[in-house]
BADOSE-326797 format. One line per field, with one value per residue (C-alpha): residue number from 1; residue in three letters; x, y, z. Coordinates in nm, 4 decimals, decimal comma. Example, Ala and Ser with C-alpha at 12.3 -4.5 7.8 and 13.67 -1.06 7.14 Angstrom:
// residues 2
fivex: (1/2)
sefi: (ALA/SER)
px: (1,2300/1,3670)
py: (-0,4500/-0,1060)
pz: (0,7800/0,7140)
This chain:
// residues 370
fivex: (1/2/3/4/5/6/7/8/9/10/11/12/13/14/15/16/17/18/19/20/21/22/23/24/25/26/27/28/29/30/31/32/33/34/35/36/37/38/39/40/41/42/43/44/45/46/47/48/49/50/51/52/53/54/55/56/57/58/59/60/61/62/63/64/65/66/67/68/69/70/71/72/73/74/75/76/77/78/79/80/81/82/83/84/85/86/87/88/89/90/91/92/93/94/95/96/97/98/99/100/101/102/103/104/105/106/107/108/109/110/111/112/113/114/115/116/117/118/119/120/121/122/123/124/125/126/127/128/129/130/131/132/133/134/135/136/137/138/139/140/141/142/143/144/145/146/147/148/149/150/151/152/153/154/155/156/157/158/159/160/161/162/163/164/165/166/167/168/169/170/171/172/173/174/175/176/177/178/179/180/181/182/183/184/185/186/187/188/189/190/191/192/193/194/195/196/197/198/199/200/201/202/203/204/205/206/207/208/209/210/211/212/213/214/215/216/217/218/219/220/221/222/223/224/225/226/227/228/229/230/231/232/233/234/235/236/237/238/239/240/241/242/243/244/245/246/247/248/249/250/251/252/253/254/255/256/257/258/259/260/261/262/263/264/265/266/267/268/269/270/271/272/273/274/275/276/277/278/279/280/281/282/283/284/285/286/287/288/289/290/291/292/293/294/295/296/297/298/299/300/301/302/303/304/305/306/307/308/309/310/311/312/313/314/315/316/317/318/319/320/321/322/323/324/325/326/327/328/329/330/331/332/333/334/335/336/337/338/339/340/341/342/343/344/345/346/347/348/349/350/351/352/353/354/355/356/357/358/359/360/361/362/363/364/365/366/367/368/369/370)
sefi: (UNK/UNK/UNK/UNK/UNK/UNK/UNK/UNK/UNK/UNK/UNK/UNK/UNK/UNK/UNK/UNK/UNK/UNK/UNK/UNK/UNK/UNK/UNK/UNK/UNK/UNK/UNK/UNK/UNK/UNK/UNK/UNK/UNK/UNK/UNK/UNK/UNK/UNK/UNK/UNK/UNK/UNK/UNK/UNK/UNK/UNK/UNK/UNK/UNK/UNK/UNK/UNK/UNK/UNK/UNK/UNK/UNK/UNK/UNK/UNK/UNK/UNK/UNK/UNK/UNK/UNK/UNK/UNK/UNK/UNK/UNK/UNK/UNK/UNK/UNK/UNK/UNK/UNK/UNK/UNK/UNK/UNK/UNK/UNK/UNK/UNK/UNK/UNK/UNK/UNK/UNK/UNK/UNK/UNK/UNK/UNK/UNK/UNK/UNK/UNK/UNK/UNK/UNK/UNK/UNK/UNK/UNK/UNK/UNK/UNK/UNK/UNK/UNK/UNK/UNK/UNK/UNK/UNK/UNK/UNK/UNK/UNK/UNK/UNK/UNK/UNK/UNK/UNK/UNK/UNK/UNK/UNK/UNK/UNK/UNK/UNK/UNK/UNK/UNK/UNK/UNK/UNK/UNK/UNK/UNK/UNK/UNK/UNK/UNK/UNK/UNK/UNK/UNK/UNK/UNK/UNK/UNK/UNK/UNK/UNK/UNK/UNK/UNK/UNK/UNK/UNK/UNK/UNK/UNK/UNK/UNK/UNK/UNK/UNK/UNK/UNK/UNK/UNK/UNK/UNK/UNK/UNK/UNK/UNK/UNK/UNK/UNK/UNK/UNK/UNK/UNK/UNK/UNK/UNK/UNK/UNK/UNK/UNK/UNK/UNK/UNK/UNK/UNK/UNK/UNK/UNK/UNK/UNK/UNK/UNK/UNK/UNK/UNK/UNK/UNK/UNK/UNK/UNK/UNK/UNK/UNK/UNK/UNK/UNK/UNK/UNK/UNK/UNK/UNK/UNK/UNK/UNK/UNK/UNK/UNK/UNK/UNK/UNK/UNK/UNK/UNK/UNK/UNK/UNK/UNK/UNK/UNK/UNK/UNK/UNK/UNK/UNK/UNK/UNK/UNK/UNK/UNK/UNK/UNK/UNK/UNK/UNK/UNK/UNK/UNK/UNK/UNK/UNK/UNK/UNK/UNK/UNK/UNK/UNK/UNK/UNK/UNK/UNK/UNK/UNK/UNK/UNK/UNK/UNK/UNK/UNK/UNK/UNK/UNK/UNK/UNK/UNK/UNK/UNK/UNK/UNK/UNK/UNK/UNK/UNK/UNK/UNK/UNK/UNK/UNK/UNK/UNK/UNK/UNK/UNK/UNK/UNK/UNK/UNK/UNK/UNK/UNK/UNK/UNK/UNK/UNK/UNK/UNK/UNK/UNK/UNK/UNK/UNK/UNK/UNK/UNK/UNK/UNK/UNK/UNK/UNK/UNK/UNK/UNK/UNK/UNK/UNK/UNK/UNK/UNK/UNK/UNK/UNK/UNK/UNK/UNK/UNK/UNK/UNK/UNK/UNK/UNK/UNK/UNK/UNK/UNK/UNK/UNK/UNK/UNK/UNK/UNK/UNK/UNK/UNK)
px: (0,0000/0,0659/0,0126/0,0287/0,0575/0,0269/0,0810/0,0549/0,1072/0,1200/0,1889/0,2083/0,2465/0,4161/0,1904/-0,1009/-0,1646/-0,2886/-0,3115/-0,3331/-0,2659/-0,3786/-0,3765/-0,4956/-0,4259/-0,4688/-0,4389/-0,3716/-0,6035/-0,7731/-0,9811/-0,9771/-1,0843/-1,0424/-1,3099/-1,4150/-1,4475/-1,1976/-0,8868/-0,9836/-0,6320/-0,6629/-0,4840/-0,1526/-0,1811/-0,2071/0,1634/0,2897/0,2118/0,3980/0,6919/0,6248/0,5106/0,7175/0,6130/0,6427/0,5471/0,4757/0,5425/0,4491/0,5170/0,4630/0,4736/0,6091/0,8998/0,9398/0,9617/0,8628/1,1883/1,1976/1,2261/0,9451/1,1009/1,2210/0,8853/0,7472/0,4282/0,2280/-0,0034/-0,1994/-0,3127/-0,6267/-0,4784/-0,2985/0,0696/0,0704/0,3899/0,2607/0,5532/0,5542/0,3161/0,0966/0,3205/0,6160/0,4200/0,3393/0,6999/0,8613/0,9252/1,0410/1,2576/1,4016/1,4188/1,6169/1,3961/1,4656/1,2848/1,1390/0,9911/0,8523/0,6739/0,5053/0,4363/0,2927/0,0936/-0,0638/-0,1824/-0,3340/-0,5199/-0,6585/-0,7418/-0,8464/-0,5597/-0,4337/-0,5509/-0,4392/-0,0410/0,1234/-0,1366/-0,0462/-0,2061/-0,3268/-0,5466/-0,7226/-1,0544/-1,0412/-1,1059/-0,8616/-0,5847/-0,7200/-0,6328/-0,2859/-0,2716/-0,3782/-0,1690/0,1593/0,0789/-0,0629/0,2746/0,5121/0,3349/0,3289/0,3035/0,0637/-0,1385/-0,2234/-0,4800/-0,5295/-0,8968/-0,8437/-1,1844/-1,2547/-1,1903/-1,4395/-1,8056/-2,0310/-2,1342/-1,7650/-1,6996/-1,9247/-1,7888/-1,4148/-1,5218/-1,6204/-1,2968/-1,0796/-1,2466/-1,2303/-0,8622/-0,8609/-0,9870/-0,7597/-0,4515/-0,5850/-0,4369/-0,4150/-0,5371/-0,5770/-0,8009/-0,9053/-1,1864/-1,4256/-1,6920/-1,9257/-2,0653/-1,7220/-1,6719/-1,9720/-1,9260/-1,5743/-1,4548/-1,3880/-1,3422/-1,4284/-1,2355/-1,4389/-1,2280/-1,2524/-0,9516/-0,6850/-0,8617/-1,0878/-1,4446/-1,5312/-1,3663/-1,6141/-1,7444/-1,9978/-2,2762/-2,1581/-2,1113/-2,4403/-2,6749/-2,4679/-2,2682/-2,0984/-2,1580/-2,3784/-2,0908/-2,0260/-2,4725/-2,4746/-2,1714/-2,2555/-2,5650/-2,7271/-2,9152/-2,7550/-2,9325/-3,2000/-3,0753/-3,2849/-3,3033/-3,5987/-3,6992/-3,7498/-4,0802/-4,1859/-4,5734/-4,8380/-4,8860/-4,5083/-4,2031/-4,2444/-3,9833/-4,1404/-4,0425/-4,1973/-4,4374/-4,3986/-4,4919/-4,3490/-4,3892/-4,1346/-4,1623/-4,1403/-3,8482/-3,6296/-3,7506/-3,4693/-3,2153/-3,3665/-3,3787/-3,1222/-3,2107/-3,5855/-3,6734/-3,3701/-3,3129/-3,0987/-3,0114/-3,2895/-3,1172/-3,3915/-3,2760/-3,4473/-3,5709/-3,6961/-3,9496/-4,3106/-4,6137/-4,9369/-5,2616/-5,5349/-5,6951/-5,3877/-5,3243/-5,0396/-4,8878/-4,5391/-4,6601/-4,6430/-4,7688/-4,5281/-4,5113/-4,3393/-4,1099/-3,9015/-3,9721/-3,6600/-3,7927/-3,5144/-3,6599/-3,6830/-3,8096/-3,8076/-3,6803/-3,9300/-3,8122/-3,9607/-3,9422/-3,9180/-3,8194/-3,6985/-3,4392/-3,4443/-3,5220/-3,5365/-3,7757/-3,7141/-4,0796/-4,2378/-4,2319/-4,5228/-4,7065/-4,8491/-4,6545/-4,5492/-4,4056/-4,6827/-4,8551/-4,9767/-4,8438/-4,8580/-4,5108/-4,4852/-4,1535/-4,0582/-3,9088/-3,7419/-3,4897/-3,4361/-3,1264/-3,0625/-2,7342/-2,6351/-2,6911/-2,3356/-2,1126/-2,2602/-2,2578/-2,5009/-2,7112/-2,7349/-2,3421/-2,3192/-2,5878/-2,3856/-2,0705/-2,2453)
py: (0,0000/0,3512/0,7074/0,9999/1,3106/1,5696/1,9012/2,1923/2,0044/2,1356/1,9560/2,1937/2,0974/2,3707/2,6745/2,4527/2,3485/1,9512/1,9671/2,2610/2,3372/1,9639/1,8665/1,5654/1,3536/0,9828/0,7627/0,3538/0,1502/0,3652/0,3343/0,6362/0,7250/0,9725/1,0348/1,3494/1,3642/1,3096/1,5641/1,6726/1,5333/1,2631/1,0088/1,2678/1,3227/0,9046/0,9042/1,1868/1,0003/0,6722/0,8705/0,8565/1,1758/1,4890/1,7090/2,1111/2,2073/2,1073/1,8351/1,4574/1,2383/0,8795/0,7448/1,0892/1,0560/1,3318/1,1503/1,3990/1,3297/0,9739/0,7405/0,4999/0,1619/0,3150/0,3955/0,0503/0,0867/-0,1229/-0,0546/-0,1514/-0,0550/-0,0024/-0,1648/-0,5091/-0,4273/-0,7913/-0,9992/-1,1727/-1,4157/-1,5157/-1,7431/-1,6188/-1,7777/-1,6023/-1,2808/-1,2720/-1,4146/-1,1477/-0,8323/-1,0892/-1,2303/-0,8657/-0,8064/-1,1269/-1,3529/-1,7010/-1,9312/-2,0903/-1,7655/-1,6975/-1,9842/-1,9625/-1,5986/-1,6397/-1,9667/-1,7502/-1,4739/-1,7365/-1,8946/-1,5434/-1,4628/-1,7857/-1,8259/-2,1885/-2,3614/-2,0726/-2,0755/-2,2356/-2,0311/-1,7311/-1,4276/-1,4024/-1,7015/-1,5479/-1,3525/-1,0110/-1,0645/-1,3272/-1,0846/-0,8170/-1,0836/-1,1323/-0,8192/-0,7914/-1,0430/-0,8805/-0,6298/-0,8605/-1,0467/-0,7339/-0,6519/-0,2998/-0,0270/0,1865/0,0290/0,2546/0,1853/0,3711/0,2631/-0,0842/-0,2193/-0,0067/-0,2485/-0,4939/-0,5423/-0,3963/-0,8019/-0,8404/-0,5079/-0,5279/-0,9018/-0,7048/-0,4354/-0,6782/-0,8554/-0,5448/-0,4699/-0,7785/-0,7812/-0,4419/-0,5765/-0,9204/-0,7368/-0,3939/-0,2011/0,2062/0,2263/0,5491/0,4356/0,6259/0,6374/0,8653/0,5682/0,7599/0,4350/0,2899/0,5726/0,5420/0,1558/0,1192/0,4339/0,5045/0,8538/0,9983/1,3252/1,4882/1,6749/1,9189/2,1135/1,9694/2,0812/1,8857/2,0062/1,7846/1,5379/1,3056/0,9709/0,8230/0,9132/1,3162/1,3636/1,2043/1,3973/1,6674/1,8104/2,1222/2,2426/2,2507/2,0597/1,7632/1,7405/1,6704/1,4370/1,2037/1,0324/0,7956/0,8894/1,2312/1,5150/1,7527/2,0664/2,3981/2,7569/2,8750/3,2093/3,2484/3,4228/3,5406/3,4918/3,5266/3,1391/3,1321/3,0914/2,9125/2,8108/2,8943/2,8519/2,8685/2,5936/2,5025/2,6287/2,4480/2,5515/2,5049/2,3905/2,6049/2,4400/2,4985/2,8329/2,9912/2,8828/3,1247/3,3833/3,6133/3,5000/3,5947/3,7743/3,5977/3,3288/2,9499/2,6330/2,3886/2,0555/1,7615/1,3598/1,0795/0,9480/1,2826/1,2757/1,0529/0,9830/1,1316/1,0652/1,2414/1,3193/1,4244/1,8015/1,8839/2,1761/2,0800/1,9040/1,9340/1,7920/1,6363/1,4349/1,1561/1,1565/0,7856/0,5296/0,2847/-0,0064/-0,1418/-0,3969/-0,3238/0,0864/0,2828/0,6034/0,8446/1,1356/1,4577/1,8529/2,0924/2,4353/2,3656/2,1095/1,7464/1,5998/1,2050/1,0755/0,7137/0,5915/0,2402/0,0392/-0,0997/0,2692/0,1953/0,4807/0,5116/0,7963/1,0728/1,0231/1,3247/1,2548/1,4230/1,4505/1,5463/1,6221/1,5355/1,8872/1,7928/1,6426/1,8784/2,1264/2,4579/2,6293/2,9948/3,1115/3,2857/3,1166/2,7106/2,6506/2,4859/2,6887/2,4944/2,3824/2,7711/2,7728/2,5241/2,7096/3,0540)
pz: (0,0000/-0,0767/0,0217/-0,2540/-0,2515/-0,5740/-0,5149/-0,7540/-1,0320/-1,3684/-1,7197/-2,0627/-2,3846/-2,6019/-2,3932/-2,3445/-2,0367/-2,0156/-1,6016/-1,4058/-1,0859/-0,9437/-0,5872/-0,4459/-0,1230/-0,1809/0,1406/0,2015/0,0640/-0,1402/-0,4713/-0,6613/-0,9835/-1,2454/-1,4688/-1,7115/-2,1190/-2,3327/-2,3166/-1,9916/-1,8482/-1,6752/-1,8216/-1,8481/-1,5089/-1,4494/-1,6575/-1,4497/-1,1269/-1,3285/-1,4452/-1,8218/-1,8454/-1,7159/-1,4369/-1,5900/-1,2464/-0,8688/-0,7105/-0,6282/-0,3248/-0,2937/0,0806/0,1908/-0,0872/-0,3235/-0,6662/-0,8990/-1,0946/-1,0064/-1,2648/-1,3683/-1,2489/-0,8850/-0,8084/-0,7113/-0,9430/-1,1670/-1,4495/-1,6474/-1,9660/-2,2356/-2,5292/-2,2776/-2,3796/-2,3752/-2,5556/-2,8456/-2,8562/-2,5160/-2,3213/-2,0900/-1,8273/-1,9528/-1,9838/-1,6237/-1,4911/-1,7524/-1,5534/-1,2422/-1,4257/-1,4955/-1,1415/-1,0898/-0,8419/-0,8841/-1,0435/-0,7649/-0,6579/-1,0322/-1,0463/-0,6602/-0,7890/-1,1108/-1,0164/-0,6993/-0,9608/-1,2074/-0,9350/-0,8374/-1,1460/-1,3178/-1,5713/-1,4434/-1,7291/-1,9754/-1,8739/-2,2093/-2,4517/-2,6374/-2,6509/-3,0088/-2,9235/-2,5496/-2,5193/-2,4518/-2,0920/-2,0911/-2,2474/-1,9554/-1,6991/-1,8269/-1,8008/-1,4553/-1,3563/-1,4956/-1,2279/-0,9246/-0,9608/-0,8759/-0,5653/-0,5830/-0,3814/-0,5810/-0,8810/-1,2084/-1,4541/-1,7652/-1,9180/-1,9012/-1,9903/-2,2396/-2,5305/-2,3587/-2,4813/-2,1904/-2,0468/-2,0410/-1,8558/-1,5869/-1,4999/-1,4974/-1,2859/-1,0254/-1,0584/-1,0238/-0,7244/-0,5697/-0,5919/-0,4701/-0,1660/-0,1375/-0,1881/0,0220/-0,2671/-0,3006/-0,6679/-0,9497/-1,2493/-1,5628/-1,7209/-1,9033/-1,8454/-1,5730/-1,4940/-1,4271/-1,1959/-0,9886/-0,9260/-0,8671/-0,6586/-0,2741/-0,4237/-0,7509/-0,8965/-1,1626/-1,4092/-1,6756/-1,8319/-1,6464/-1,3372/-1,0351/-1,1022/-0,7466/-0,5050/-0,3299/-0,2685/-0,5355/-0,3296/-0,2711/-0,6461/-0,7731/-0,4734/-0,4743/-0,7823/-0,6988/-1,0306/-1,4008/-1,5714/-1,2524/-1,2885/-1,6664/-1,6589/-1,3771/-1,4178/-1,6851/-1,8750/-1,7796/-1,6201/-1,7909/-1,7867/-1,8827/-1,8312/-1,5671/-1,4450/-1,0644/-1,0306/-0,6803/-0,6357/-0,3789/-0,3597/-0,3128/-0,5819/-0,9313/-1,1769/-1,5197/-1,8883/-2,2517/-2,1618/-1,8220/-1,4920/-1,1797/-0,7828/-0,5575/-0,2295/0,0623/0,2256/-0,0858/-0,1966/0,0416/-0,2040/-0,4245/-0,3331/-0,4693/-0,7701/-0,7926/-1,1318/-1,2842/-1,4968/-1,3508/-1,5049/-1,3739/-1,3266/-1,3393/-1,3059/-1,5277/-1,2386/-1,1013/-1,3208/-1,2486/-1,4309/-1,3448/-1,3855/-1,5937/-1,2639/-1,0465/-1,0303/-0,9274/-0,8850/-1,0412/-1,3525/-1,7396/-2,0618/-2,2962/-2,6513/-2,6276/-2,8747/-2,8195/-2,6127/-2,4843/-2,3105/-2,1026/-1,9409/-1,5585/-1,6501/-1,9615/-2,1071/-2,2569/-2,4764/-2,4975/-2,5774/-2,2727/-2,3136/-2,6732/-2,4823/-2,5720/-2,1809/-2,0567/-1,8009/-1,6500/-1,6003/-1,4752/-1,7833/-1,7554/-1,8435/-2,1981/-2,3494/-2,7373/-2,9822/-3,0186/-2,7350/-2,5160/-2,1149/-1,8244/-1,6227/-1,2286/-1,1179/-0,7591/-0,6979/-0,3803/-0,6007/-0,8741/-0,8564/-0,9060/-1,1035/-1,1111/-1,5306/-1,4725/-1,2796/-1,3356/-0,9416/-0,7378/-0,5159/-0,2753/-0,2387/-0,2484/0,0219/0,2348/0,2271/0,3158)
């Protein structure tokens, strides 16, 4: 196990700046993972804290040592990568013995090594093949392996299941995770797979130009993003998103648009207030949304055209127009529902969240910190 510590750290390339100004404290044990859209920097940052990438500013620690210049192979890291980096010419034996043998155990240790992580990982049976003839889980176990066997300190991985078919990922993810826990591991894994994120983290940092948008446990970021861009990237489907105007009424305060009229409930009109008479980004949740009745009235409700229907199984996703914005509502699928048809959508406004229109943070985080 491992303790890290970035501080400051900044990467350019030429004048443009890939990381910026990135601090994080990672302790023992710990799954962390760093997920944003493509180009937002994660994966440079992942090389940095390897060594393949140079550091243009700051500093990192590992374990309370400074090895910002340190070279890759003193660091006592493993990692693993999207594409396998596997060695076609070499068993999967020698593939997993490979960078002992570099290190110069003996034999007798190589073999009680690799046959412990092909036992772990199910790869007994698959010792004398090559890889050109594995699976692509099987090749992702190899690969897994070639790390397990080093017994690092710290262990890196760079989108590893992203060549996988989605059965094959969500089998992976449990088996990452379960080795996580066998070996008590502190871990840093990349992806841009939201999804990924929310299953597999202790922590999650959210990133966006080089920078952390939010630091938090799965729970924090989904309940609670800190800002517009953290609500529309976490989340499947992701969340609505549309501008309202705060009016301030007799009967209390309503969030209105071109064709929809919504009241808000007493205990969260607070949060409003300086914003009466202006216009916010309206943050609503799939699964904020529920289906009402031709008899139900209530106050924060709308009519919609379905526009798609995606049964799914277990729910489905209806698509509709809102405010000129393409929204999706996750709805009990067994509501007869089909494109064209006329419905009427409550929204559980308890759950919604509101965004300033200038800045893009949430009210209510700003609330919390006044």
């Amino acid at each position: 196990m491992a303790k890290v510590r970035i501080e400051n750290v900044v990467k350019r390339f030429d004048r443009q700046a890939a990381v910026n100004n990135f601090s994080l404290q990672i302790d023992d044990g710990e799954f962390i993972v760093l997920v944003g859209p493509s180009g937002c920097g994660k994966t440079t940052l992942l090389r940095m804290v390897a060594g393949l990438e140079t550091v243009t500013e700051g500093e990192m620690f590992i374990d309370g040592v400074r090895v910002t210049n340190t070279p890759p192979k003193k660091r006592d890291i493993a990692m693993v990568f999207q594409n396998y980096a596997l060695y076609p010419h070499m068993t999967v034996y020698n593939n997993l013995a490979f960078s002992l043998k570099l290190r110069k155990f003996s034999k007798e240790e190589i073999r009680k090594k690799v046959t412990e992580a092909a036992a772990m990982l199910g790869l007994a049976d698959l010792l004398d093949r090559h890889p050109n003839i594995l699976s692509g889980g099987q090749k992702q176990r190899v690969a897994l392996g070639r790390a397990i066997v080093r017994n690092p300190r710290l262990f890196l991985f760079d989108e590893p299941l992203s060549n996988l078919d989605a059965k094959l990922r969500v089998s992976m993810r449990a088996e990452i995770l379960d080795i996580h826990r066998r070996l008590n591991s502190t871990s840093i894994y990349v992806t841009h797979d939201q999804m990924e994120a929310m299953t597999m983290g202790t922590r999650i940092i959210v990133m966006k130009d080089g920078t952390i948008q939010q630091n938090g446990t799965p729970r924090e970021i989904y309940n609670h993003p800190v800002n517009k861009f953290v609500g529309g990237f976490i989340g499947s489907p992701a969340m609505n998103i549309i501008r309202s105007r705060v009016d301030a009424r007799s009967e209390g305060t309503w969030l209105t648009g071109p064709d929809f009229q919504l009241a808000v409930p007493d205990a969260r009109a607070p949060l409003l207030q300086d914003h009466l008479d202006k216009e916010i980004y309206l943050g609503i949740r799939p699964e904020s949304f529920c289906h009402l009745g031709a008899s139900d009235n209530g106050q924060a409700s709308f009519e919609a055209v379905v526009t798609l229907v995606e049964p799914l199984g277990s729910e489905q996703l209806i698509h509709f127009t809102l405010a000129a914005c393409e929204m999706v509502a996750k709805l009990d699928p067994h509501i007869p529902l089909q494109y064209g048809d006329r419905v009427k959508l409550g929204v559980k406004m308890s759950d919604v969240h509101f965004f300033d229109l200038q800045s893009e943070q949430n009210l209510q985080s700003a609330h919390r910190a006044a």
